[in-house]
N, C-alpha and C positions, 0 to 999 in steps of 0.2 A: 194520657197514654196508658195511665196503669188499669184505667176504667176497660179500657180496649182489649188488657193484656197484649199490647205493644211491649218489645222490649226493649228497655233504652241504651244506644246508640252511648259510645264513652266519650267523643264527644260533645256531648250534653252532659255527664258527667262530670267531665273539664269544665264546661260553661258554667252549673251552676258551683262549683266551689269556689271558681273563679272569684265568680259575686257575692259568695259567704266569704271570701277572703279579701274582698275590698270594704267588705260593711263590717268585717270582724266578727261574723255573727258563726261563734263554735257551735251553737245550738242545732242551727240550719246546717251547716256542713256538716255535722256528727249524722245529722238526718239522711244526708247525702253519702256518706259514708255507710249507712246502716243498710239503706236501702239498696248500693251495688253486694255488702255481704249478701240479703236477702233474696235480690233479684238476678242478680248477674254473677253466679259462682263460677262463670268462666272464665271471668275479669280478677276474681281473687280467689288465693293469696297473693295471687302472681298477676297482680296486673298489671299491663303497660306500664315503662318506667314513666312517662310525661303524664300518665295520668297519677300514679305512683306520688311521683315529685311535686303534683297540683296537689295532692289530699296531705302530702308532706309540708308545703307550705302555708294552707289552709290552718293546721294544727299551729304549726309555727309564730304563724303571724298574728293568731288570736291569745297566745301566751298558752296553750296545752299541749308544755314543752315533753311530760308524761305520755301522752296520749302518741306528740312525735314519735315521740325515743320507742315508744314500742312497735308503731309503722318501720317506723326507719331498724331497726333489726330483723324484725321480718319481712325484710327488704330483700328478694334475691340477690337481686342486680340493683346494683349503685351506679351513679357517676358522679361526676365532682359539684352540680349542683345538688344533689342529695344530702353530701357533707358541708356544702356550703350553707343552706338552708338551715340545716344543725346546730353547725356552730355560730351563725348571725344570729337565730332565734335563740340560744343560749346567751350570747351576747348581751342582746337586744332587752333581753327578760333577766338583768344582771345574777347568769349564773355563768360567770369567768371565769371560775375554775374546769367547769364541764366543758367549758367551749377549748382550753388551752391543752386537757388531755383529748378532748376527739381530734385535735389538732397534732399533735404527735403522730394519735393510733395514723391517720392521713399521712402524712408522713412518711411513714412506716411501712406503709402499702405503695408507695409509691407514685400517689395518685396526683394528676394536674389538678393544682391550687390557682384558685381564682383570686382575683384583684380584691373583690368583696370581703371572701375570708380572709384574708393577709390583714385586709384593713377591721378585721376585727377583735383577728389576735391580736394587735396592736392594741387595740383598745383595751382588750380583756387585762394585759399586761402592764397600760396604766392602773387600770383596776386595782389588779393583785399585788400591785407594784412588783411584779418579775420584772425588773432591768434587764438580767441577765436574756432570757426568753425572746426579747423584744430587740435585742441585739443580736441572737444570733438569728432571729427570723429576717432583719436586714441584712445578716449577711450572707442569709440561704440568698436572698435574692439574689446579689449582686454575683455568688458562683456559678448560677443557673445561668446568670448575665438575663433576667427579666427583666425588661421594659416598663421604667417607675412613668406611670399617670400623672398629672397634677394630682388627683384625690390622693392617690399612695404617699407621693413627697409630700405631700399637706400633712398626713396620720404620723408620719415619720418625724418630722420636724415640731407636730405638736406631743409626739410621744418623748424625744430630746430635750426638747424643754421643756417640760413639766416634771421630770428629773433632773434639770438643772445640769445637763450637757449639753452645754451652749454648741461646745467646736465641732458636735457632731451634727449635733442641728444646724451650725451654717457650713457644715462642707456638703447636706444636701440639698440647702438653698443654693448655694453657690453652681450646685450641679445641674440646677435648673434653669433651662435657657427661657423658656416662657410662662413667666410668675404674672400671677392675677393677683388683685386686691387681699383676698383673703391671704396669700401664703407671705406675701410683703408683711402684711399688718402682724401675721401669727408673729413674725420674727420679732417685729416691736415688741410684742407683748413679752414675748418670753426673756427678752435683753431686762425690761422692766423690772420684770420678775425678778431677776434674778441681781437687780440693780446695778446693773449695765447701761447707764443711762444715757452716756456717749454713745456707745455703740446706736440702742433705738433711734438717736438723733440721725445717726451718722445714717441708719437705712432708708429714715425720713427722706435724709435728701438724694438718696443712690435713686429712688422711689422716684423722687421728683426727677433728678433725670433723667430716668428710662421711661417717662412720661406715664408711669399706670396711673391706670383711675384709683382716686382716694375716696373713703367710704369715712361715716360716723366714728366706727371704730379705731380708724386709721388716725383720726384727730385727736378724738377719747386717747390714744397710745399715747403718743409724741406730746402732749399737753400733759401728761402724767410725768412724762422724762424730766420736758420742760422744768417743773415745777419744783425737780429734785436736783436737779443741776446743782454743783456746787460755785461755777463761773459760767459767764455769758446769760442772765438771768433775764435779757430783756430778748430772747429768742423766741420766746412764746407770744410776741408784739406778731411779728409775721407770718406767726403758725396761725393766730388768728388771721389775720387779713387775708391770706389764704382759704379760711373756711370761710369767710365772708364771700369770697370770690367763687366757691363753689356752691352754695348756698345751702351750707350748713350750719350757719352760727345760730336755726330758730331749733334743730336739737337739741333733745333735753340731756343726752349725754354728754354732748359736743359743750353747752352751757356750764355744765356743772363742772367738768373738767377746765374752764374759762376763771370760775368760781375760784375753784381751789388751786388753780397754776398761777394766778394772780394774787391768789390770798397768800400760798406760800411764799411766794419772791416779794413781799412784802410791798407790791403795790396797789394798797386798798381802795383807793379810786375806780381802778379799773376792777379791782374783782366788784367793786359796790355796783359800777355802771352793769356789769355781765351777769348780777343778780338780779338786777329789776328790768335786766330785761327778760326775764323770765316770768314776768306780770303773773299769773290766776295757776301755770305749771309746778311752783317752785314745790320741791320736795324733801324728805330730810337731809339727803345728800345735800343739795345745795346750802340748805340752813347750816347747816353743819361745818362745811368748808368754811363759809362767810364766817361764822362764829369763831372758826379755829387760825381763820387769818386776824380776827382781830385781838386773841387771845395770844398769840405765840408771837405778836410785833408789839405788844403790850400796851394797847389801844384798851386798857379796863374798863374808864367809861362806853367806851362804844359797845365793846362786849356785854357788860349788863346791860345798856339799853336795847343793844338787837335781841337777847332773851326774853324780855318783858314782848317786844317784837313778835317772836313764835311764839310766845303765848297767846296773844291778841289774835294771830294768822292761825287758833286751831293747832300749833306746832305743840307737843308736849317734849320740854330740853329733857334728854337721858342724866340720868343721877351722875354719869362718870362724866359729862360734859358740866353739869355746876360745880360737882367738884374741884373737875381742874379749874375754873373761873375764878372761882374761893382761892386756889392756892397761888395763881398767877395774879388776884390783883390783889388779892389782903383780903384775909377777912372783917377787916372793920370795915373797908368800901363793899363788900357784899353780903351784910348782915340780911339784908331784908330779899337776897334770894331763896331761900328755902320756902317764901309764901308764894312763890310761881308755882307750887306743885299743890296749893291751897285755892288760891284766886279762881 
């Protein structure tokens, strides 16, 4: 077309950033960008916002968040994908302080905020650790009386608990009448966390009432509570049977979690049986659990002989795992482990 001196159609300008912004290729779009300067100065500075917002997200999405910032000011006319595109791609290219002040200036102007940006101030604000920020953008919501998505209550609940605000993270599960997999399990996790370990059991089985699908994670959680419990220690018997029944017990997270919920409630049978069945998979996590169940129920022969074990299996034991071996079985019974790190 350019041979012809055809002029091209924006359109076609849309189309090809389009495909420089799904292959990531800045090089190619900067090209596409050069050549509407050159070719079409009727199209810029002012050109179409949808073409505007395709050469905005182009920049965006290949990380030439510079190159953005300077389209997007010489931007006549905005709309709230223009600011959203902004601060995702600041986000996105961890620069969370930039994203959480264009987020104000928005604000500020009054402009309709998307579901996308909300869910990135949030994140930005785990980032920066602004608590405060992240709280009151929950509560811009709820005066606006906006409409929380599952993804919204998902960011919200993992923004809660990764600050260790449990009751505000379960007063927005609680508000959510249709929970998937992921926003069950996140709850797990963060009860976990924050060693809550009744509680994750206790959503385990809310979980299994309201009939959701359970995923890898979802056992990885509750096997982790399991395994810290301080009563009821044979809970983790039906957590398995369970992932046997859904046919998860050949994951290797789902395993290793089997490993050390067995190792810790000091039934080493079952963690021994739950490690070999990990045949040609086993990884340090699992070596590790095994070892540190028979370490902390004070199994010392067995401990030094599963060491010699990962040595044989290509395992190399960490300095702080012989160590504690040494100090939990004697060191007159573990003289002759320092040559594991020899042999």
């Amino acid at each position: 077309m350019d041979s012809l001196q055809l002029p091209i159609p924006a359109d076609v300008y849309a189309t090809l950033l389009k495909e420089c912004t799904h292959l990531r290729d800045a090089i190619g779009g900067a090209e596409v960008h050069a050549h509407m300067n050159r070719s079409r100065r009727d199209l810029l500075p002012r050109p179409g916002l949808p073409l505007a917002n395709r050469l905005l997200l182009m920049y965006a999405v290949c990380g030439h968040l510079r190159a953005a910032r300077k389209l997007f000011n010489q931007m006549v006319a905005k709309d709230s994908i223009s600011w959203a595109t902004m601060i995702v791609g600041y986000v996105d290219n961890h620069q969370h302080n930039e994203a959480q002040m264009l987020f104000a200036e928005m604000q500020h102007q009054g402009l309709e905020i998307t579901g996308s940006t909300i869910v990135s101030v949030i994140k930005a604000c785990l980032h920066t650790g602004d608590f405060g920020l992240g709280k009151q953008v929950h509560g811009w919501i709820v005066k606006v009386g906006r409409s929380l998505d599952l993804f919204l209550r998902s960011s919200l609940i993992n923004f809660y608990g990764k600050f260790g605000s449990l009751e505000s993270a379960r007063l927005v599960f609680d508000q959510t009448s249709h929970r998937d997999t992921v926003l069950w399990t996140a709850m797990m996790v963060h009860y976990c966390r924050e060693e809550h370990f009744d509680d994750a059991l206790d959503v385990y089985r809310e979980m299994g009432r309201a009939g959701a699908r359970k995923n890898h994670f979802t056992f990885s959680s509750v096997l982790r509570a399991c395994s810290r419990m301080k009563k009821d220690k044979q809970y983790g018997r039906p957590v398995h049977a369970s992932a046997i029944k859904l046919g998860f017990e050949s994951d290797l997270f789902v395993q290793s979690s089997l490993v050390d919920m067995y190792g810790k409630c000091g039934l080493l049978g079952d963690a021994r049986r739950a490690f070999e069945m990990i045949e040609d998979k086993k990884n340090d996590v699992c070596w590790n659990a095994m070892l540190s169940g028979y370490m902390h129920h004070g199994y010392c022969i067995e401990a030094v002989k599963f060491l010699y074990q990962m040595k044989a299996a290509g395992m190399q034991p960490q300095e702080s795992m012989l160590n504690e071996v040494k100090i939990v079985c004697g060191t007159s019974n573990c003289k002759n482990l320092l040559d594991l790190k020899e042999k």
